[in-house]
DRENZABA-521641 format. One record per residue: x, y, z of N, C-alpha, C, CB in turn; residue in one letter. Coordinates in pm, 1 decimal. Atoms other than C-alpha are relative to their C-alpha. Glycine has a CB too. Layout:
! residues N
- npx, npy, npz, capx, capy, capz, cpx, cpy, cpz, cbpx, cbpy, cbpz, residu
- X, Y, Z, X, Y, Z, X, Y, Z, X, Y, Z, A
...
This chain:
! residues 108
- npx, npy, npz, capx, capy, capz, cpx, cpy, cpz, cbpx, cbpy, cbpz, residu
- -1.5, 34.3, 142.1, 6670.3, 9984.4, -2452.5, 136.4, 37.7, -58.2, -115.8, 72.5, -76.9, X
- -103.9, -15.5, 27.6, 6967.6, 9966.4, -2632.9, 28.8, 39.9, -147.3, 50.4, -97.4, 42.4, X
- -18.0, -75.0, 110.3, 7109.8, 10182.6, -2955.7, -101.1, -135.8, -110.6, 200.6, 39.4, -32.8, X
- -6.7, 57.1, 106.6, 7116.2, 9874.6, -3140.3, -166.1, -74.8, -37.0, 127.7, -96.6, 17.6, X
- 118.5, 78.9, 60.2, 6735.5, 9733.8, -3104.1, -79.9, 131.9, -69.9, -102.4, -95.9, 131.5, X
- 57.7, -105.2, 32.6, 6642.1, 10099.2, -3170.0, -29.1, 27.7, -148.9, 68.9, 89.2, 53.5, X
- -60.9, 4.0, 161.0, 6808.1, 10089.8, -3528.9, -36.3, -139.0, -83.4, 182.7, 9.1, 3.9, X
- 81.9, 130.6, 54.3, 6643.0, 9746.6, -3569.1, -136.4, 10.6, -18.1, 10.1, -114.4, 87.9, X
- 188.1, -29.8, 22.4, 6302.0, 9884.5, -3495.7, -8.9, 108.5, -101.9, -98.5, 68.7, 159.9, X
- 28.4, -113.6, 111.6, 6379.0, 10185.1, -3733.1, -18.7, -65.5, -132.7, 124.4, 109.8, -14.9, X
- -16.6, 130.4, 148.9, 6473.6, 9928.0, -4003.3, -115.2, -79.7, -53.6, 100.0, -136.1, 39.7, X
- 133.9, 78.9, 16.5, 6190.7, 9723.4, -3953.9, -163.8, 136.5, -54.6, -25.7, -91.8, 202.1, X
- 123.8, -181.8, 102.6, 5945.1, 10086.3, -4005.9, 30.0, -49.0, -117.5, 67.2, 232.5, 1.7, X
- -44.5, -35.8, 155.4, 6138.1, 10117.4, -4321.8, -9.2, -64.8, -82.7, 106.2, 25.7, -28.8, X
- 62.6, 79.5, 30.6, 6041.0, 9800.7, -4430.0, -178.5, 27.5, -121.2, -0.2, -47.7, 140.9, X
- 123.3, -31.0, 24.5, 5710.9, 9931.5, -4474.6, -62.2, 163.5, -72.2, -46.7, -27.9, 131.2, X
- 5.6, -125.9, 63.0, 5737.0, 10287.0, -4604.9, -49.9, 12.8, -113.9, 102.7, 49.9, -10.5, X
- 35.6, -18.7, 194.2, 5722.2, 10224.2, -4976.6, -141.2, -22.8, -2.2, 82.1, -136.5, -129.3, X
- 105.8, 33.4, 11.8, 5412.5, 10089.3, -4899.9, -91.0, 60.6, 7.4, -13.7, -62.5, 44.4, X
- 89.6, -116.0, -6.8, 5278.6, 10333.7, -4721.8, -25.4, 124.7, -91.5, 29.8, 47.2, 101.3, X
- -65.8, -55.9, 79.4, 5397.1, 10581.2, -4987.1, -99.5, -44.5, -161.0, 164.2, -52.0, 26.7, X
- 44.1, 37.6, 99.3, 5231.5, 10345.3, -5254.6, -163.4, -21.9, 19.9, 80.5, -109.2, -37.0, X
- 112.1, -0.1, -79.8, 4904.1, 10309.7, -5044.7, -70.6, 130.1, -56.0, 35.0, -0.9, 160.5, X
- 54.2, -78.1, 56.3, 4854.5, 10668.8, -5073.7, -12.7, 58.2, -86.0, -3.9, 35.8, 27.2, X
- 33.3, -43.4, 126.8, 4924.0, 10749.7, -5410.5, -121.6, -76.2, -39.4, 113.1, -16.3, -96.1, X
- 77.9, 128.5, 75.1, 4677.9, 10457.8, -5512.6, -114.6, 65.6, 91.4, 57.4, -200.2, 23.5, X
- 97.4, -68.4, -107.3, 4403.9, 10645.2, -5222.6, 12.4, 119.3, -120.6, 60.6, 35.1, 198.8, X
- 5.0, -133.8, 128.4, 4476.3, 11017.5, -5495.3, -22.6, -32.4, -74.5, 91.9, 78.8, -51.2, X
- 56.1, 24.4, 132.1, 4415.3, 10831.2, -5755.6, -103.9, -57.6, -35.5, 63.6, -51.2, -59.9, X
- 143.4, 34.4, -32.3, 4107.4, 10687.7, -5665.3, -86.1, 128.6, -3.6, -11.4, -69.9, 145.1, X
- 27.4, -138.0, -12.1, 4007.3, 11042.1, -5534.5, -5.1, 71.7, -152.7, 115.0, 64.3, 96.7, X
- 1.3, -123.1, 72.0, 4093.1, 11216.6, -5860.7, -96.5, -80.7, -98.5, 156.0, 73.9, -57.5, X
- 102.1, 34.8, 71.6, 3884.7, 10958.5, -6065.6, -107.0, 21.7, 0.9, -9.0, -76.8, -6.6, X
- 58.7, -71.1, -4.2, 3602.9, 11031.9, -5870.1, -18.9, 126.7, -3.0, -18.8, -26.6, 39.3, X
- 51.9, -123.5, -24.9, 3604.9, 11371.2, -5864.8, 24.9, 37.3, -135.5, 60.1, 87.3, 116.6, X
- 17.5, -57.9, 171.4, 3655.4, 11396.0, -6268.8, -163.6, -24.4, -26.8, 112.1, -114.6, -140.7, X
- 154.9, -9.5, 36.8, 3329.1, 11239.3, -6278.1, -119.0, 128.4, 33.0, -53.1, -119.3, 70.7, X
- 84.3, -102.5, -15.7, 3181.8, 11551.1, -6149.2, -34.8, 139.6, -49.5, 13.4, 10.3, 83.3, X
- -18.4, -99.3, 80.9, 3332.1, 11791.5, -6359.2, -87.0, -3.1, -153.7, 148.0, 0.6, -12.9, X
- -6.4, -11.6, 161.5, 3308.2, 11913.0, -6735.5, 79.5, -143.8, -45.9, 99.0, 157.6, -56.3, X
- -95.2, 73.9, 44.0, 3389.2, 11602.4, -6920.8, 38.4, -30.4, -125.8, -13.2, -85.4, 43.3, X
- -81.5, 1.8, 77.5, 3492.7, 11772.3, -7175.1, 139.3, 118.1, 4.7, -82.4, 0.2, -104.1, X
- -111.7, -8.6, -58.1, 3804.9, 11950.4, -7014.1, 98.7, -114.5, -60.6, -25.7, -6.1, 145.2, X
- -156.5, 107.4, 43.6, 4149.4, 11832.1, -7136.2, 2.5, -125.2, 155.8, 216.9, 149.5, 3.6, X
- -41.1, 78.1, -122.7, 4240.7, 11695.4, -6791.0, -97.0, -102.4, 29.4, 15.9, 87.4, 122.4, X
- 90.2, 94.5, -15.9, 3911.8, 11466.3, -6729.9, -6.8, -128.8, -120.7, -125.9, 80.0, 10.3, X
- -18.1, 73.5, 57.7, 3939.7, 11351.8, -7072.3, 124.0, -103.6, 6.8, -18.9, 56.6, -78.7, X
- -115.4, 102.1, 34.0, 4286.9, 11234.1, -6999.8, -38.9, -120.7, 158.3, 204.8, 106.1, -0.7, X
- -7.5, 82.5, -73.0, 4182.0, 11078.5, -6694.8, -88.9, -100.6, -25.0, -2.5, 44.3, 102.3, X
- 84.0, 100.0, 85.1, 3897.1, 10906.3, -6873.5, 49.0, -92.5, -62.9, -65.0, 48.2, -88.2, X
- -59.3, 84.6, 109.2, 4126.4, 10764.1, -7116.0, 80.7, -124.5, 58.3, 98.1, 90.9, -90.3, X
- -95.9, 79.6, -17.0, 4406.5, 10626.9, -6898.4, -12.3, -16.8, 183.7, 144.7, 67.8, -74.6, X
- 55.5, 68.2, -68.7, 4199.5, 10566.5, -6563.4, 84.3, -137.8, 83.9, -99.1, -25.1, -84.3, X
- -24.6, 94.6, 29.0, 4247.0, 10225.0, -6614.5, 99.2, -55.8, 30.5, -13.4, -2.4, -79.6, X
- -76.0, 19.9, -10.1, 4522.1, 10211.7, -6690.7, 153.0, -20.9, 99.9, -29.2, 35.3, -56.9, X
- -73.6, -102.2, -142.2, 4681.6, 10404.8, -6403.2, 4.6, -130.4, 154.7, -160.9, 191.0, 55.8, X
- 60.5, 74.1, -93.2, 4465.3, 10176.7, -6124.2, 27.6, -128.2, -26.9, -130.6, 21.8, 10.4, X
- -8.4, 103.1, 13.0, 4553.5, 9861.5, -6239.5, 164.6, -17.0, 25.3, -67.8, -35.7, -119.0, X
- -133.8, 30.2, 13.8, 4913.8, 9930.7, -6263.7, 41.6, 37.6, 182.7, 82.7, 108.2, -143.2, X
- 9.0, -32.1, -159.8, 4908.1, 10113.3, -5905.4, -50.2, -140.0, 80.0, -123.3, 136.6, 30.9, X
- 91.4, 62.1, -93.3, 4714.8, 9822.3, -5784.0, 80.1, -121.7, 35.8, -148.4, -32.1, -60.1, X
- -80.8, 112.5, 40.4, 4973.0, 9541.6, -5943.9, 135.3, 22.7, 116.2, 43.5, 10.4, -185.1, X
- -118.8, -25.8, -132.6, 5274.2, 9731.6, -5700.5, -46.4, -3.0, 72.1, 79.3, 102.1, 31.4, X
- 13.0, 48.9, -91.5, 5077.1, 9746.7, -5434.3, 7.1, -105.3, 65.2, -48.9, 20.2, 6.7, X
- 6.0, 170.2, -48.8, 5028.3, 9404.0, -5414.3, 186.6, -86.6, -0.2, -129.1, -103.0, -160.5, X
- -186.7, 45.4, 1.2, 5433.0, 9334.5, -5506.2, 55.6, 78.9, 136.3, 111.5, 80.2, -174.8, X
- -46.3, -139.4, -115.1, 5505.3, 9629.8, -5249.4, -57.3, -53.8, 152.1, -102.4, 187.8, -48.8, X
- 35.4, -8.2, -118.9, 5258.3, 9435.7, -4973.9, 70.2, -159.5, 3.9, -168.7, 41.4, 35.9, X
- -5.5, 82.3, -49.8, 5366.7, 9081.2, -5015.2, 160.1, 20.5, -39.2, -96.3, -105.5, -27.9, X
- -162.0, -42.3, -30.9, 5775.8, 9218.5, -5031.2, -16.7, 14.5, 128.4, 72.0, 140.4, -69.7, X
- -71.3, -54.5, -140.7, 5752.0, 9374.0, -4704.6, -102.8, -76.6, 86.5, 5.7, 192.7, 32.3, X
- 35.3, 120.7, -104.8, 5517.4, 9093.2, -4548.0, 133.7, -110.1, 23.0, -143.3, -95.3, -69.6, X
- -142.1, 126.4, 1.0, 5830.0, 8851.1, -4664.7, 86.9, 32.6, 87.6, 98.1, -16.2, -138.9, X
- -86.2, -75.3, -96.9, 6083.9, 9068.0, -4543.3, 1.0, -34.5, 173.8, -47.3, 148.3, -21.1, X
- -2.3, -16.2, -159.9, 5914.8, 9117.5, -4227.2, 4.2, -122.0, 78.2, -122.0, 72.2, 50.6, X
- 3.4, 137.8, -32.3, 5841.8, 8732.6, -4161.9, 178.6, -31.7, -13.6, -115.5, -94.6, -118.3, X
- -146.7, 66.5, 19.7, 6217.1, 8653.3, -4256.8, 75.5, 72.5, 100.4, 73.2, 17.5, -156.7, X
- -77.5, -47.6, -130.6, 6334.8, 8885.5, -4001.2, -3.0, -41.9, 105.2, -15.6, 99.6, 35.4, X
- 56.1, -5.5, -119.0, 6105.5, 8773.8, -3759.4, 37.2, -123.7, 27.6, -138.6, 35.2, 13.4, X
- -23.7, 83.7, -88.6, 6204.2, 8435.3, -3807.9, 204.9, -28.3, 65.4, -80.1, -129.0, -81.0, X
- -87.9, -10.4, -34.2, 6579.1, 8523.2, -3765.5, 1.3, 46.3, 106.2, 51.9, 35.0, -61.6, X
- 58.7, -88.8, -171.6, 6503.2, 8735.9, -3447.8, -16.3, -179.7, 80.4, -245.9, 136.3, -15.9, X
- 28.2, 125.6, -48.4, 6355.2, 8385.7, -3329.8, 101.1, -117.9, -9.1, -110.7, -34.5, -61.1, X
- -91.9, 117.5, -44.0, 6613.7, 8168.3, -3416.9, 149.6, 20.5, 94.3, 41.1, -65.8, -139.5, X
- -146.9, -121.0, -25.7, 6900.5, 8416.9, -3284.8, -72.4, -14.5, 168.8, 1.4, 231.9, -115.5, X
- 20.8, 4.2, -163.8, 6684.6, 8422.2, -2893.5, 9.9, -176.2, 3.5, -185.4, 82.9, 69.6, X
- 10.9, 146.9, 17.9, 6635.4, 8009.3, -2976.0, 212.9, -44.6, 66.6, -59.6, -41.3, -231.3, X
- -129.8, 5.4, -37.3, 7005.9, 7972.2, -2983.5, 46.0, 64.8, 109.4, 66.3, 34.7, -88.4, X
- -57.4, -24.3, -109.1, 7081.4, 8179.7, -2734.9, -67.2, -63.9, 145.7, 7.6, 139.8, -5.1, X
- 85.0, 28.7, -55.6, 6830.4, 8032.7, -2522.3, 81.9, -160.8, 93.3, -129.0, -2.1, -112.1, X
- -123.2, 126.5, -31.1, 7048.6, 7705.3, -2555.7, 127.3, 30.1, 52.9, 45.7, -73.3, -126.5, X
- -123.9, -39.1, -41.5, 7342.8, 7840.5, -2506.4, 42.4, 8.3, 169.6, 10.7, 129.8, -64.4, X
- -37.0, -68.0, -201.3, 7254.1, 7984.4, -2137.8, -71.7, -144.0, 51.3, -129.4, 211.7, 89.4, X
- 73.2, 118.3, -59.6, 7051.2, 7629.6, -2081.0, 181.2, -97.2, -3.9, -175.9, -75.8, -130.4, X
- -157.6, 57.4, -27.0, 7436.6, 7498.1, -2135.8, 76.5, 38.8, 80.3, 81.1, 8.2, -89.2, X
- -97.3, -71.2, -97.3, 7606.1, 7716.6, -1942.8, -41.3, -60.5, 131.0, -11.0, 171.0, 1.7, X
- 70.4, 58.3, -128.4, 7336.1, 7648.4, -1649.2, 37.7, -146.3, 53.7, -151.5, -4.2, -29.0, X
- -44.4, 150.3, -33.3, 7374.7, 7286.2, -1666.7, 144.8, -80.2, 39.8, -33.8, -59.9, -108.6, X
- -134.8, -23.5, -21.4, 7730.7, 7277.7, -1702.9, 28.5, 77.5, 150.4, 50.3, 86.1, -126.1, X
- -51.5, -40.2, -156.4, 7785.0, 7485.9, -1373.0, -88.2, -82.0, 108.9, -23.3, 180.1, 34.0, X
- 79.2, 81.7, -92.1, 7523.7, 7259.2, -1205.5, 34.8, -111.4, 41.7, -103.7, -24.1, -38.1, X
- -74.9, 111.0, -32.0, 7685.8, 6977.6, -1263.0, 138.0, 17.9, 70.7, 16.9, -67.6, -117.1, X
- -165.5, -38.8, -29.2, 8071.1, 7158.2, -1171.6, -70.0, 13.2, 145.4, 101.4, 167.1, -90.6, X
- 10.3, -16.5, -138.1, 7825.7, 7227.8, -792.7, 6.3, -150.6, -7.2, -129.7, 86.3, 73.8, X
- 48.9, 143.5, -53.6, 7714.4, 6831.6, -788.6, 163.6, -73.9, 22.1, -120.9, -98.9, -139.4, X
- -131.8, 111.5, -12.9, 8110.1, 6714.7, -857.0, 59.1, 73.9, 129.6, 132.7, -8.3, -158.0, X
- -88.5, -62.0, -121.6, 8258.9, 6975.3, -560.5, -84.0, -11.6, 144.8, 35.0, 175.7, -33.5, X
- 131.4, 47.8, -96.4, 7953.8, 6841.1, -307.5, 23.2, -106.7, 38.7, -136.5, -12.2, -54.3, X
């Protein structure tokens, strides 16, 4: 394996980080909703999560979804550069091949 696909596969992770990152805040904040419901709900802190809930989960929910179909794009646009980058080269060595095949058929 070579440095450079190494630093391509790190890249490609990193791609996906924020997500993960935004995944689990949006997982704590699920968590802390339920678990206000179990408390005193009249505590400062429950009331505030009562209030702005809502608010919180919807907005968490709106990046996720920007945050999952960014780094689906991303990853598809890489993947199809990756593909056109072996494509071409693919041709390239099918030229070369042919080309020296024909340079045996003319010295024969």
């Amino acid at each position: 394996m070579k440095k450079d696909d190494s630093k391509d596969a790190r890249l490609d992770r990193m791609t996906f980080y924020p997500l993960i990152v935004m995944g689990a805040i949006f997982c704590i904040s699920i968590f802390i909703v339920i678990a206000t419901t179990f408390g005193d709900q009249d505590h400062p802190m429950n009331r505030w999560v009562n209030q702005n809930a809502n608010l919180i989960l919807i907005t968490e929910s709106v990046l996720l979804v920007i945050l999952s179909v960014g780094a689906m794009t991303l990853d598809r646009l890489r993947t199809l550069k990756i593909i056109a980058l072996e494509q071409e080269n693919f041709a390239q060595e099918a030229n070369v091949a042919e080309s020296s095949s024909e340079a045996n058929d003319d010295v024969g």
